[in-house]
DRENMI-509201 format. One record per residue (C-alpha): residue number from 1; x, y, z negated. Coordinates in steps of 0.1 Angstrom, whole numbers, plus 5000, padded with zeros to 4 digits. Example, Ala and Ser with C-alpha at 12.3 -4.5 7.8 and 13.67 -1.06 7.14 Angstrom:
BEGIN
+-----+------+-------+------+
! seq ! east ! north !   up !
+-----+------+-------+------+
!   1 ! 5123 !  4955 ! 4922 !
!   2 ! 5137 !  4989 ! 4929 !
+-----+------+-------+------+
end
This chain:
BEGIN
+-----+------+-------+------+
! seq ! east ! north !   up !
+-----+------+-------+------+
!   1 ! 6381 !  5879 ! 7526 !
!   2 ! 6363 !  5854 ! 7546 !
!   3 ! 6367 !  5860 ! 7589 !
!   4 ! 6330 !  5852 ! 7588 !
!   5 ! 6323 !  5884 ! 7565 !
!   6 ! 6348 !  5905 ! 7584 !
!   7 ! 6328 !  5895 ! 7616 !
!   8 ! 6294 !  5900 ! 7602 !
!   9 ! 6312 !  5937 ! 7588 !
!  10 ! 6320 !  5947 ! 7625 !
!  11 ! 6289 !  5939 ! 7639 !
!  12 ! 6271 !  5958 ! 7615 !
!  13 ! 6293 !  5990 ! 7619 !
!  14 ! 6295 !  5988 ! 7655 !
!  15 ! 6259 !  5990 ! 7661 !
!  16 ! 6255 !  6018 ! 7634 !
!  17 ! 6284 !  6041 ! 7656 !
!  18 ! 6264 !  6031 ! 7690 !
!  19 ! 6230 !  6049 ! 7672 !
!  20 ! 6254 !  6077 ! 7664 !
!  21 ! 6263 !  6074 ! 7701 !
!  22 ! 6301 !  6070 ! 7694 !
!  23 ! 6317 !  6043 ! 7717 !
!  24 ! 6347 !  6027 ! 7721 !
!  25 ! 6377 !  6017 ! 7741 !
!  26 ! 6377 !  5986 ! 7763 !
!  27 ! 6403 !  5969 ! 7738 !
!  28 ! 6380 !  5976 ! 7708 !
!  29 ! 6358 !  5944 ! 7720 !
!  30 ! 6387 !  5922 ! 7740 !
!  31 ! 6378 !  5883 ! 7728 !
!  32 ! 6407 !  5859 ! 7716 !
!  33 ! 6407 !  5848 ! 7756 !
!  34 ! 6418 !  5890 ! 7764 !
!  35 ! 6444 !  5885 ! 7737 !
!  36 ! 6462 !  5852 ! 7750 !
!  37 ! 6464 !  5865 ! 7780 !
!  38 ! 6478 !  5904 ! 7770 !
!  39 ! 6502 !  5920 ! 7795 !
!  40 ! 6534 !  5944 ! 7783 !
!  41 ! 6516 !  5972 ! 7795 !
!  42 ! 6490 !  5969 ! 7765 !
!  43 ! 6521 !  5967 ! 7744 !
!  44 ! 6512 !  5998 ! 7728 !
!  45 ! 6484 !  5985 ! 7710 !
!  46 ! 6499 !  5961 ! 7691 !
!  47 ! 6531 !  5985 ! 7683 !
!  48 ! 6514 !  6012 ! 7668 !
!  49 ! 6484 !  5993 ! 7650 !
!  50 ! 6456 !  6003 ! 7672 !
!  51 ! 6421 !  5988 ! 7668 !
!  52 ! 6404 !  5973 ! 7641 !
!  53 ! 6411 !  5975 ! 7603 !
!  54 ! 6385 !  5960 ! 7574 !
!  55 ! 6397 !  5955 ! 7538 !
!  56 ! 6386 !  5956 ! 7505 !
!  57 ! 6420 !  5962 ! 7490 !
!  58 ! 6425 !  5926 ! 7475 !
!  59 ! 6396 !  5930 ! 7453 !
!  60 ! 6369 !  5903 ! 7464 !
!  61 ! 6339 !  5927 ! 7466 !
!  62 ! 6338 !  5945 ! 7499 !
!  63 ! 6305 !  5962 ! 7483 !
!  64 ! 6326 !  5979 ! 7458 !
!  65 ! 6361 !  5989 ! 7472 !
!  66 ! 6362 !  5986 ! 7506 !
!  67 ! 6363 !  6002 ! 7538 !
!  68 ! 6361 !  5998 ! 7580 !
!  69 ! 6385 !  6016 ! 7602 !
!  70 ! 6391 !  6019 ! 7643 !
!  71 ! 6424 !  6038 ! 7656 !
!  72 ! 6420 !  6048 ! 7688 !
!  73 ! 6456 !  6066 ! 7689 !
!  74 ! 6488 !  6067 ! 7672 !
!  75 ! 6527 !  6074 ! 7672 !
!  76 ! 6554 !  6054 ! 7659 !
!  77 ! 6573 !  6070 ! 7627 !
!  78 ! 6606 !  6045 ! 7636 !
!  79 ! 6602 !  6047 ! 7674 !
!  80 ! 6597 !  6083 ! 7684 !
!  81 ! 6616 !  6079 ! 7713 !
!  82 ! 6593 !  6052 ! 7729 !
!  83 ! 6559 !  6065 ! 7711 !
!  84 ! 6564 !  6103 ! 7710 !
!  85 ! 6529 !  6111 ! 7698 !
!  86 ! 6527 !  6128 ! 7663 !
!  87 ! 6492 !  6122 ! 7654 !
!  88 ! 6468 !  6095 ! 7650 !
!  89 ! 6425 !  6092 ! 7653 !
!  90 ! 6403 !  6071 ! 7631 !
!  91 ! 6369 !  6069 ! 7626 !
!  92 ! 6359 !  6055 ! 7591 !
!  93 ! 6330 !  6035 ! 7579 !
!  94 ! 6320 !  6036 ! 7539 !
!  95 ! 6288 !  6024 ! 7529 !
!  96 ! 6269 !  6035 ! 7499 !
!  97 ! 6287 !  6019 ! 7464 !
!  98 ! 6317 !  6018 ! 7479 !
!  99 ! 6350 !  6031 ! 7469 !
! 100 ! 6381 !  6044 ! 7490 !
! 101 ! 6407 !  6033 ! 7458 !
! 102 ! 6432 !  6070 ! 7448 !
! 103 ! 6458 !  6073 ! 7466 !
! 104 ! 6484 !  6096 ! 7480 !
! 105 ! 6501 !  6098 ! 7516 !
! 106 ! 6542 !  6104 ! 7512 !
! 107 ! 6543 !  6116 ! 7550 !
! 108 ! 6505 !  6122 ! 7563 !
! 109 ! 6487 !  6150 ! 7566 !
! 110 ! 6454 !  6144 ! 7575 !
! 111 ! 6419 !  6160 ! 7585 !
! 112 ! 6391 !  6139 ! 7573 !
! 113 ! 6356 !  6150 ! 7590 !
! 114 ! 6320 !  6138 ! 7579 !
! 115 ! 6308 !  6129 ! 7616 !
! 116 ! 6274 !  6118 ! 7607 !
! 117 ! 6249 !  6101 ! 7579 !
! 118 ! 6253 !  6106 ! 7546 !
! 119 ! 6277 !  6129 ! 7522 !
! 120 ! 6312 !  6120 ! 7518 !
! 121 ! 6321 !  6126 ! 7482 !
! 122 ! 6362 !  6131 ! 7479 !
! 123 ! 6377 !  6140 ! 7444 !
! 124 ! 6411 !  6151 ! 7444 !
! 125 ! 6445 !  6156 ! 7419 !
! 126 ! 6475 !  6167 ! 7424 !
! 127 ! 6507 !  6136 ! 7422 !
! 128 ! 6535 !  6141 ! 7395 !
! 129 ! 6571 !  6129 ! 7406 !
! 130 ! 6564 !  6096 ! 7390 !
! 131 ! 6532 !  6093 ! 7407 !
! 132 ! 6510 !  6098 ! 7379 !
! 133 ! 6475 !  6123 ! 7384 !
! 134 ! 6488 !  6160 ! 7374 !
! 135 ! 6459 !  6167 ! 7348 !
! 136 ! 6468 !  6202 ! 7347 !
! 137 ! 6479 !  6215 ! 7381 !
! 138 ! 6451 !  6232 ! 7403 !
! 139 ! 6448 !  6213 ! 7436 !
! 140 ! 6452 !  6236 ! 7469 !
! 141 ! 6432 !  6224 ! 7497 !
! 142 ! 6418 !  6237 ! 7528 !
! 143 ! 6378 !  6230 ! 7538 !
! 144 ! 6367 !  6243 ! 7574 !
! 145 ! 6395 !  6267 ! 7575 !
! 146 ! 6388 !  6276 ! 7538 !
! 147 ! 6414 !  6276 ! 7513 !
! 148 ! 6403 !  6264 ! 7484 !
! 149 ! 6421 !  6265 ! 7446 !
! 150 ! 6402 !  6238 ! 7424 !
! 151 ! 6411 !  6221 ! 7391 !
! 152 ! 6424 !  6188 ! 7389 !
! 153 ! 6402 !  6160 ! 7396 !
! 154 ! 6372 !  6180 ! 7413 !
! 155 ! 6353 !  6164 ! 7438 !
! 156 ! 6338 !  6180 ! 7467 !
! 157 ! 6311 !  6170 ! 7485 !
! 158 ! 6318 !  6168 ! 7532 !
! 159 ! 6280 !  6169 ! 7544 !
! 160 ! 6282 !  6159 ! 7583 !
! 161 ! 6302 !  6183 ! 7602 !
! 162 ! 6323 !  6195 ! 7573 !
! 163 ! 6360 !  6185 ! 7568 !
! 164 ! 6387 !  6184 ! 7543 !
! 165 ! 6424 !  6191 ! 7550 !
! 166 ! 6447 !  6173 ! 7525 !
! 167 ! 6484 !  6174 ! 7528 !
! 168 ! 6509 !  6148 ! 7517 !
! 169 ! 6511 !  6141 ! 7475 !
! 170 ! 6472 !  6146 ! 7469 !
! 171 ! 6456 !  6120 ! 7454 !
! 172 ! 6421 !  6118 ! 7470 !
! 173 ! 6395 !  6089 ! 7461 !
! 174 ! 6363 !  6087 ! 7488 !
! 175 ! 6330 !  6080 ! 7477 !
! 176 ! 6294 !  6081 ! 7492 !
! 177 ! 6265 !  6107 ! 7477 !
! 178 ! 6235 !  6086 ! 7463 !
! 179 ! 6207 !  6083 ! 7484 !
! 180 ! 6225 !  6098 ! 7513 !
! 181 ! 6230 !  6067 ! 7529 !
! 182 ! 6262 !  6052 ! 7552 !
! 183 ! 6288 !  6081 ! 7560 !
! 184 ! 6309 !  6078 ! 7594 !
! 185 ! 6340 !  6095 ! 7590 !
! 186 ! 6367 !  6108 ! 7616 !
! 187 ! 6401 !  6110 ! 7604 !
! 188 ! 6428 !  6134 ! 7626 !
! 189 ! 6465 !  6133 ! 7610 !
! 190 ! 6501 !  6131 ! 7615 !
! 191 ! 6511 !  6100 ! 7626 !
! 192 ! 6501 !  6067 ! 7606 !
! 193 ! 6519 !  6037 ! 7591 !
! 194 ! 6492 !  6017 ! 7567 !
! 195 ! 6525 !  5997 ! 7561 !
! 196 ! 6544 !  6022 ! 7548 !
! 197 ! 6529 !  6055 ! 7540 !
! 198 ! 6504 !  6052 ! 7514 !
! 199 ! 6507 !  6051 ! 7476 !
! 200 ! 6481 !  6035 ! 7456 !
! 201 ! 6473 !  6049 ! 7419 !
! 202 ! 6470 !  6008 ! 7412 !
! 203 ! 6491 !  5987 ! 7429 !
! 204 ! 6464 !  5970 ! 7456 !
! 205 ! 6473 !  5951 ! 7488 !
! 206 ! 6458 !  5972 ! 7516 !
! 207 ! 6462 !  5948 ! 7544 !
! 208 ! 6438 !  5915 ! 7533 !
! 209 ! 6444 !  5876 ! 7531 !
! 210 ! 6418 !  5860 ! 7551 !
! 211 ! 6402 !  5828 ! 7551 !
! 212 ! 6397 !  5816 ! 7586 !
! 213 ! 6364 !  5795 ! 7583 !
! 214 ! 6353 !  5813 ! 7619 !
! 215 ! 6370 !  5823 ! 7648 !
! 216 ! 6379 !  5865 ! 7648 !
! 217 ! 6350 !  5883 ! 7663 !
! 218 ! 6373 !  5913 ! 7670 !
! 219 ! 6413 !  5908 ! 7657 !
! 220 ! 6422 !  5932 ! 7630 !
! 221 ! 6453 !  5953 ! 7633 !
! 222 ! 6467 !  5930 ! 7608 !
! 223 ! 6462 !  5904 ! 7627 !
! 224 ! 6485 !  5914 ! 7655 !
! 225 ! 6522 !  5903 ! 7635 !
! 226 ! 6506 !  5868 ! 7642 !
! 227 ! 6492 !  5870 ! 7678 !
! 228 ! 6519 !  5889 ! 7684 !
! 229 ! 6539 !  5856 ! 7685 !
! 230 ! 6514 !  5840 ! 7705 !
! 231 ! 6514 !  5866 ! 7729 !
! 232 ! 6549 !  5860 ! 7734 !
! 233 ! 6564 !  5896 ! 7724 !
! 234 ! 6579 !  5914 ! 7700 !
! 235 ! 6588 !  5954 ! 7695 !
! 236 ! 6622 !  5960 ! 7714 !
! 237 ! 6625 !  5996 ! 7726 !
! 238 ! 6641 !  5986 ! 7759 !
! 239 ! 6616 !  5974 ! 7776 !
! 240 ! 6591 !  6005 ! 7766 !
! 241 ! 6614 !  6033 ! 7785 !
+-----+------+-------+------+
end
């Protein structure tokens, strides 16, 4: 992806969640000048891959398979000791088109809730051992407290306010109802590691390359390995206790 797109993407999203009146934390709009000059005591941000996430999962069409993320909070699965915290907070943008790629969480178990705009449509399957859709296998699953038993491959429809419980090994694939328009999405789960934790269907890169033809607009979680260095710090435990 182009940084230019990814700039013109954030702009566009962060408006839409200020007309939802959802707001953000002060480091969700720090400039490359806030990031230079980081202290220690923001270390926490960078270690647990808070902030910013867009990505359309290596395939060079954001319109089709893509998706915008913030992560206000999360824990550490390696570091529990320093980051004790065993959940994380998203909110989720998918426009109208696009595609959340299947895939299953090994470790997560995650809450996703339809905050406001249009329907979120989510169709789920049960994983085989070799991580293969279980064509057979009904698919337990718990909606606003209801437990649900649905054959494979159904897809149930969030209007706002509704949620979806899905617990590690379903595969899930999120898509928006026609005509519904732009669906902001909150997501409440055990902790998160985008690095580590999930398990495509395809194999798909899930953090993006980017073309720098602009400077960063807001710095992508993905970002942080590299400004990281700049910032002069790296993870060691020590320091955090």
């Amino acid at each position: 992806m182009k940084r230019s797109q990814i700039n013109r993407i954030l702009q566009k999203d962060i408006s839409f969640a200020k007309e939802k009146q959802v707001y953000f934390p002060k480091f969700a709009s720090w400039n490359i000048d806030n990031w230079t000059n980081l202290e220690e005591r923001y270390r926490e941000i960078v270690d647990n891959m808070l902030g910013w996430d867009v990505t359309d999962f290596g395939s060079d069409d954001f319109t089709k398979y893509g998706l915008v993320a913030f992560t206000f909070r999360n824990g550490n699965y390696d570091h529990t000791d320093v980051y004790p915290k065993p959940y994380c907070e998203k909110i989720l943008f998918l426009e109208e088109g696009q595609e959340l790629p299947y895939h299953f969480h090994k470790l997560k178990e995650e809450d996703t809730i339809n905050r406001g705009g249009g329907n979120l449509l989510i169709r789920v399957w049960n994983s085989t051992e070799t991580g293969e859709f279980d064509r057979q296998k009904e698919v337990k699953i718990v909606k606003d407290g209801e437990k649900l038993v649905v054959p494979a491959g159904t897809t149930i429809k969030l209007e706002p306010g509704e949620s979806l419980t899905a617990t590690p090994g379903i595969y899930h694939k999120w898509n928006v109802e026609a005509g519904t328009g732009k669906v902001m999405a909150w997501e409440v789960s055990k902790t998160n590691n985008d690095n580590l934790d999930n398990n495509f269907y395809k194999p798909i890169p899930r953090i993006p390359e980017i073309e720098e033809d602009e400077l960063p607009y807001r710095l992508l979680f993905g970002d942080y390995p590299i400004w990281s260095k700049k910032l002069n710090f790296q993870f060691n435990p020590d320091k955090n206790k």
